[in-house]
C-alpha positions in Angstrom: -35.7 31.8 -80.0 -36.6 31.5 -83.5 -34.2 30.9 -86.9 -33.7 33.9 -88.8 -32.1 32.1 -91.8 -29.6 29.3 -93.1 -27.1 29.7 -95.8 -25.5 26.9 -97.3 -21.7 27.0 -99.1 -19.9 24.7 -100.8 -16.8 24.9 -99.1 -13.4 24.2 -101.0 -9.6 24.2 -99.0 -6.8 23.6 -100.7 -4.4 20.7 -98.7 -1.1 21.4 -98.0 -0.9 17.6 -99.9 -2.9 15.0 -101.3 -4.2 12.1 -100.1 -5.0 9.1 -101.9 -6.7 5.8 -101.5 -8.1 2.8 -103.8 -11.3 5.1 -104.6 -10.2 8.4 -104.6 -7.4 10.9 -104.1 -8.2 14.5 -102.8 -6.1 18.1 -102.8 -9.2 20.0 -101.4 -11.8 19.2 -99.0 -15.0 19.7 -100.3 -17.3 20.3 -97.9 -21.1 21.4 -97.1 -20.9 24.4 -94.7 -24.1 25.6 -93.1 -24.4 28.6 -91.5 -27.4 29.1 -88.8 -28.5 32.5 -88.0 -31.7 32.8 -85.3 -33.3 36.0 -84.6 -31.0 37.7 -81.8 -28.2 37.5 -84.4 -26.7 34.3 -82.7 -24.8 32.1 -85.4 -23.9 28.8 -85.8 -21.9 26.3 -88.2 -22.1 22.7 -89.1 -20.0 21.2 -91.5 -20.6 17.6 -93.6 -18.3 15.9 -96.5 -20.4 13.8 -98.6 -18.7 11.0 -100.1 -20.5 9.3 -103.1 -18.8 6.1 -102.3 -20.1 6.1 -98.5 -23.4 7.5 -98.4 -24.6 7.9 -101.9 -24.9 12.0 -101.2 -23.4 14.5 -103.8 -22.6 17.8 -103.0 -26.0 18.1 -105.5 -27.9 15.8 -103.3 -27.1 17.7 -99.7 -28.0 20.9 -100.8 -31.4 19.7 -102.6 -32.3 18.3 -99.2 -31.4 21.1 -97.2 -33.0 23.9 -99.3 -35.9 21.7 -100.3 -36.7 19.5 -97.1 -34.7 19.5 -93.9 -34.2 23.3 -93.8 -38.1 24.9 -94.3 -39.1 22.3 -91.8 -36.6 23.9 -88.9 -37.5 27.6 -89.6 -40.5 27.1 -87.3 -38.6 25.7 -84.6 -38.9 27.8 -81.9 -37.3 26.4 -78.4 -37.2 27.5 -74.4 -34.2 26.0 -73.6 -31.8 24.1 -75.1 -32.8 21.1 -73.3 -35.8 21.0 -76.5 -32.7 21.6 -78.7 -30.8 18.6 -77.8 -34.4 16.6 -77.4 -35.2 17.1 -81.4 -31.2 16.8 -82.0 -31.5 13.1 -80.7 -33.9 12.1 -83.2 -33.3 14.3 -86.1 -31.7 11.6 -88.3 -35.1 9.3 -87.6 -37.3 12.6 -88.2 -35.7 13.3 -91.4 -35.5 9.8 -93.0 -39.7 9.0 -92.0 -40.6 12.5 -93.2 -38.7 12.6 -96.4 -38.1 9.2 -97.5 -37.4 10.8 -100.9 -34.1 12.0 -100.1 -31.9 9.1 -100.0 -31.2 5.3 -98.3 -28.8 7.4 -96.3 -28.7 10.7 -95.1 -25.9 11.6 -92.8 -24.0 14.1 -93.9 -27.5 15.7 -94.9 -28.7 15.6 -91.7 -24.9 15.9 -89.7 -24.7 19.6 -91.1 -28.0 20.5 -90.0 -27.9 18.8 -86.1 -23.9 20.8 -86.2 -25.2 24.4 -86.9 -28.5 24.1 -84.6 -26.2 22.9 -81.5 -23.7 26.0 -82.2 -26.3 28.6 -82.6 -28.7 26.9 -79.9 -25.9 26.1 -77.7 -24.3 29.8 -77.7 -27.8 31.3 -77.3 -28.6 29.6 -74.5 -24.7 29.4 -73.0 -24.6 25.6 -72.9 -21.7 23.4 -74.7 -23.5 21.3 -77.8 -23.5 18.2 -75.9 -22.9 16.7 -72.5 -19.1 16.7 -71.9 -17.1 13.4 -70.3 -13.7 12.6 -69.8 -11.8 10.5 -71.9 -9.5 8.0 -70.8 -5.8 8.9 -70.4 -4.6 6.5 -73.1 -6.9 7.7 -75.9 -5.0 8.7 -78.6 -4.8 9.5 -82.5 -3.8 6.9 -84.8 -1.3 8.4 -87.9 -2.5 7.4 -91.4 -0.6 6.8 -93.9 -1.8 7.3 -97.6 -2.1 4.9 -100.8 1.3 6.3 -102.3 4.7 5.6 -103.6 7.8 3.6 -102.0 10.0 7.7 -101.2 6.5 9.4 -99.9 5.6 6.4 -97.9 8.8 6.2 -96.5 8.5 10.5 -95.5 5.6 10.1 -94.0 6.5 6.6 -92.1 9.3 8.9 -91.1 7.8 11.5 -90.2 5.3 8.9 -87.7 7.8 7.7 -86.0 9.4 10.7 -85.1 5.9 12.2 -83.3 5.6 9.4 -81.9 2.3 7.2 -83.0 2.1 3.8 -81.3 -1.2 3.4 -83.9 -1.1 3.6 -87.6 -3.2 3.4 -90.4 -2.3 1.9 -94.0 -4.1 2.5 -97.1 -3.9 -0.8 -99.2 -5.9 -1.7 -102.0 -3.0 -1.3 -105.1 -0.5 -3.3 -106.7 1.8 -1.6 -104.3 0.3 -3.1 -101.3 3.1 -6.0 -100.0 5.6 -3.9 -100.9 4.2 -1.0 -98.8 3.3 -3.3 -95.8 6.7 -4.5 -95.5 8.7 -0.8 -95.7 6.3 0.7 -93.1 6.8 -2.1 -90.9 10.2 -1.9 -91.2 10.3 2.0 -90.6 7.9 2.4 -87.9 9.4 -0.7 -85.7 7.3 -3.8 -84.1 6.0 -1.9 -81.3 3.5 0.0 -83.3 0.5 -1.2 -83.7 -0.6 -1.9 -87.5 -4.3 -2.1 -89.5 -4.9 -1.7 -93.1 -7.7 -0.4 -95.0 -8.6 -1.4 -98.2 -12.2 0.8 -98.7 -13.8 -2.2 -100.2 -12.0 -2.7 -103.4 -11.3 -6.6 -103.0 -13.1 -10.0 -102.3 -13.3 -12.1 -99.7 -10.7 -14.6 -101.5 -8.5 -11.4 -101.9 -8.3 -10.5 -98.4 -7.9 -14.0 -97.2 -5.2 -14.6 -99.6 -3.2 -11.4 -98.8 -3.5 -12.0 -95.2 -2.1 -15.5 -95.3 1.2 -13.5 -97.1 1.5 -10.8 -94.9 0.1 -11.5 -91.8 2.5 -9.7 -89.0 2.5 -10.0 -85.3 1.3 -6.5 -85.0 -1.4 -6.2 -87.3 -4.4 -6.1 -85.8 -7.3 -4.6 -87.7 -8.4 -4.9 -91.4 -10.7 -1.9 -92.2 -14.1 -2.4 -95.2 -11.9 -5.3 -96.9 -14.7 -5.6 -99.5 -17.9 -3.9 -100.9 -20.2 -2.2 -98.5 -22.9 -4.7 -99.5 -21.0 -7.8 -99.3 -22.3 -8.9 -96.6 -21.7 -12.3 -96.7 -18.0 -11.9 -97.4 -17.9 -9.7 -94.3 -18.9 -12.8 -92.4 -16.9 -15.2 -93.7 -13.9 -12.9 -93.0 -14.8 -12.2 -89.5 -14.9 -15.8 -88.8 -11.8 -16.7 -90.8 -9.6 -14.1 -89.9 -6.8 -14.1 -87.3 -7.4 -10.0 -86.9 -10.2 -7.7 -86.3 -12.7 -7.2 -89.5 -13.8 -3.5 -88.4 -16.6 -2.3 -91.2 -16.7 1.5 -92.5 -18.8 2.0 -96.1 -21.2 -1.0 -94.7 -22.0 0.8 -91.9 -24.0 4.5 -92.4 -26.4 4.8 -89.7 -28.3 2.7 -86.9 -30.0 0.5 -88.6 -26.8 -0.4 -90.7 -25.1 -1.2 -86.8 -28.2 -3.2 -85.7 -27.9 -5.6 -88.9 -24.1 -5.8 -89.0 -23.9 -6.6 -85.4 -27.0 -9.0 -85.4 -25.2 -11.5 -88.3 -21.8 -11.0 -87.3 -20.2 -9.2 -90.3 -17.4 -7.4 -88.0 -15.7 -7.1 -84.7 -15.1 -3.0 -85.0 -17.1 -0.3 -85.8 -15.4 3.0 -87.8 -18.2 5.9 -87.0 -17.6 9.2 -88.5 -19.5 11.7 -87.5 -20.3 13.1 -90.7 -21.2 10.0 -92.5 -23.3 8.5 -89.5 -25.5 11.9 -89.3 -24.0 14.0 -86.7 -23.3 13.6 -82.7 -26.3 12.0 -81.5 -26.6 9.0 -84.6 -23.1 8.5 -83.9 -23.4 8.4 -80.1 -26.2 6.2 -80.7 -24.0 3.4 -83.0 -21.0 3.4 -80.4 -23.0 2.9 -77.6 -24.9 -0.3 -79.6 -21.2 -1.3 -80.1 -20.1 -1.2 -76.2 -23.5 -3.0 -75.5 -22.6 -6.0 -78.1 -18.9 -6.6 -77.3 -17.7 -4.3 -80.8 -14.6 -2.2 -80.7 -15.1 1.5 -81.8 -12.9 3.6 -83.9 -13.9 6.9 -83.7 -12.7 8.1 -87.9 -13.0 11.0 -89.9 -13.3 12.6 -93.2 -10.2 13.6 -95.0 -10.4 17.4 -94.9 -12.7 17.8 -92.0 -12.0 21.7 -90.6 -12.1 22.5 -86.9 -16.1 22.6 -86.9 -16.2 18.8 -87.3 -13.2 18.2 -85.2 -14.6 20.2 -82.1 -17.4 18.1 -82.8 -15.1 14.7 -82.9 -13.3 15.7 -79.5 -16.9 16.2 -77.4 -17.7 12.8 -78.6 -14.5 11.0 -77.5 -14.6 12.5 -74.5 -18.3 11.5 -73.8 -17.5 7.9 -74.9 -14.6 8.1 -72.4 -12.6 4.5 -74.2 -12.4 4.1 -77.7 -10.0 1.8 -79.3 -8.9 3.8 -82.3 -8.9 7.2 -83.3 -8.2 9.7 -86.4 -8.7 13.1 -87.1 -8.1 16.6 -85.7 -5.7 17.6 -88.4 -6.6 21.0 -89.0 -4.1 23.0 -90.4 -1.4 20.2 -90.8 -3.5 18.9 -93.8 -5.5 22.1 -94.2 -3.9 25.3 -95.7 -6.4 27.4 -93.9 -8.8 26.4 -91.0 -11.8 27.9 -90.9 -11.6 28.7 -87.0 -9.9 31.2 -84.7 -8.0 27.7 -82.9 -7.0 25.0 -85.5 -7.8 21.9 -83.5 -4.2 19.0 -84.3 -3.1 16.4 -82.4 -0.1 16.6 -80.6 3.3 14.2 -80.1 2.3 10.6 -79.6 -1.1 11.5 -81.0 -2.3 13.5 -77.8 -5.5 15.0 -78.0 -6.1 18.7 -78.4 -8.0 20.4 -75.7 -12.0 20.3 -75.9 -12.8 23.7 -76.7 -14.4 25.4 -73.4 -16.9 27.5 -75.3 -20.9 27.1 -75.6 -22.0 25.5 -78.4 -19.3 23.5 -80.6 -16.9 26.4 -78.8 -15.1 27.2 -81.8 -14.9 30.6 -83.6 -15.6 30.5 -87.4 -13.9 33.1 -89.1 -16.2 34.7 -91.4 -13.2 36.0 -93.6 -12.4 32.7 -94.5 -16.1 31.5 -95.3 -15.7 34.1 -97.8 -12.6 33.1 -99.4 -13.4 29.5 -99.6 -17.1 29.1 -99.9 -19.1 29.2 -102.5 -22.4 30.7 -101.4 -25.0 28.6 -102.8 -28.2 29.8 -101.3 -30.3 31.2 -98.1 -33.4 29.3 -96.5 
């Protein structure tokens, strides 16, 4: 079954709030959508969110690959069975980086779009779900996280934590507000919940170490990309000096990224997200180096990711089966519209929505709101 055509939008959905931390602070989600039409009418979406501070990809950047590389390359593809699908899937972030070196260092939400759509269209053709489903463990729940903001909205949303019930939360640090913030939502949300901080690479080695030795708390547990994605060797000395996890995130885009961290001991966690480590398979690929080398796994996301990435998110979990943290699956809690039939949240205490049973991702894209909040910015 052959591709009839792909059209790629520049998709734009307002929050219901904005979220900030020490690099950014969003009200929309601004995302790549790619649609995936073969030749029976059968279509398919894949979704990406490229982040100029993670990846180095624009907006600019993914669409010049896809309608100039990636995309004329797939219009010949022609499988039997989706067992070829899944086969070229596998390797399509390797493919794509040796073929066109040209397009970037790093290429996953590039190439995450792309492997997304194929397994929808491919995987409703051919009535098969977009990748092998497992069963996650029981206890596998989603962490709460809890914005770079001010002393009355940290204190609403610390609230507003405790009263679903997260035993996991997630603090953005990285401001001059960041002791005082520590010490309310500790206070608010009890000793019982676990704590880690993120400070997306905005201090130094000294910095972290320093704050640490101020406000280091029985249940912190996890500091997340404490300084710049290339400091390597103050990821190191970190993960040796530090009395809590050193889990990397902007230092670590794809395999090869996982291979190095790993090899010189720069971390003791991983944070994979699906769009910025180039799709299911890339990202299978890292967590499963991480189980092999004794490396916790948090399983993150995007802020602003719609149901198409979080469908994606929940087959991965559950294929995983155990991983130590997790975020996402807000849908339309963050989201003023989904994009899909079924927004995919999380429920009290972080539960985990139901894997959607369909074929392919097995979520309905409604094409009423493609409309509304894409920009349509081209067909291949």
């Amino acid at each position: 079954m052959r591709i009839k055509s792909f059209d790629v939008f520049r998709l734009q959905i307002p929050f219901r709030l904005s979220f900030s931390h020490s690099k950014a602070a969003r009200r929309t989600s601004d995302s790549v959508l790619l649609r995936c039409t073969l030749a029976d009418g059968t279509v398919g979406y894949g979704e990406s969110l490229p982040r100029p501070y993670v990846t180095g990809e624009t907006m600019d950047s993914v669409a010049d690959n896809l309608a100039n590389r990636f995309l004329p390359t797939l219009k010949s593809f022609d499988p039997s069975a989706f067992e070829e699908v899944s086969s070229r899937c596998e390797n399509l972030y390797e493919e794509m980086h040796s073929a066109f070196p040209e397009a970037g260092k790093y290429i996953g939400a590039s190439v995450c779009a792309v492997e997304l759509a194929l397994l929808d269209a491919f995987g409703k053709h051919f009535d098969e779900p977009c990748i092998p489903t497992g069963s996650a463990s029981p206890d596998v729940r989603f962490s709460s996280v809890i914005g770079s903001c001010s002393k009355p909205v940290l204190t609403a949303f610390a609230l507003a934590t405790r009263l679903w019930g997260f035993q996991s939360v997630k603090l953005k640090i990285g401001t001059d507000r960041d002791d005082e913030n520590l010490r309310l939502a500790h206070r608010l949300l009890g000793k019982r919940v676990q704590l880690r901080v993120d400070v997306n690479g905005v201090w130094s080695a000294d910095q972290a170490l320093r704050w640490l030795e101020h406000n280091m708390l029985n249940n912190l547990v996890a500091m997340e990309q404490p300084v710049a994605a290339d400091d390597f060797d103050g990821l190191k000395r970190l993960t040796k000096a530090a009395p809590i996890d050193i889990m990397a995130d902007e230092s670590l885009r794809d395999l090869e990224d996982a291979r190095m961290l790993s090899d010189q001991g720069c971390c003791r966690a991983f944070n994979i997200r699906i769009s910025k480590c180039g799709g299911l398979y890339h990202s299978l690929k890292i967590a499963r180096l991480a189980n092999d080398r004794g490396l916790s796994v948090q399983i993150g996301c995007q802020v602003g990711e719609t149901s198409i990435l979080g469908a994606a998110q929940l087959r991965l979990v559950h294929l995983l089966g155990r991983v130590r943290f997790l975020e996402g699956c807000y849908g339309s809690l963050l989201l003023k519209q989904d994009l899909t039939k079924t927004s995919l949240r999380f429920g009290r205490s972080g539960a985990l929505p139901d894997i959607p049973k369909g074929s392919g991702l097995g979520v309905h894209v409604l094409e009423k709101r493609v409309n509304e909040f894409g920009q349509f910015l081209g067909a291949i």
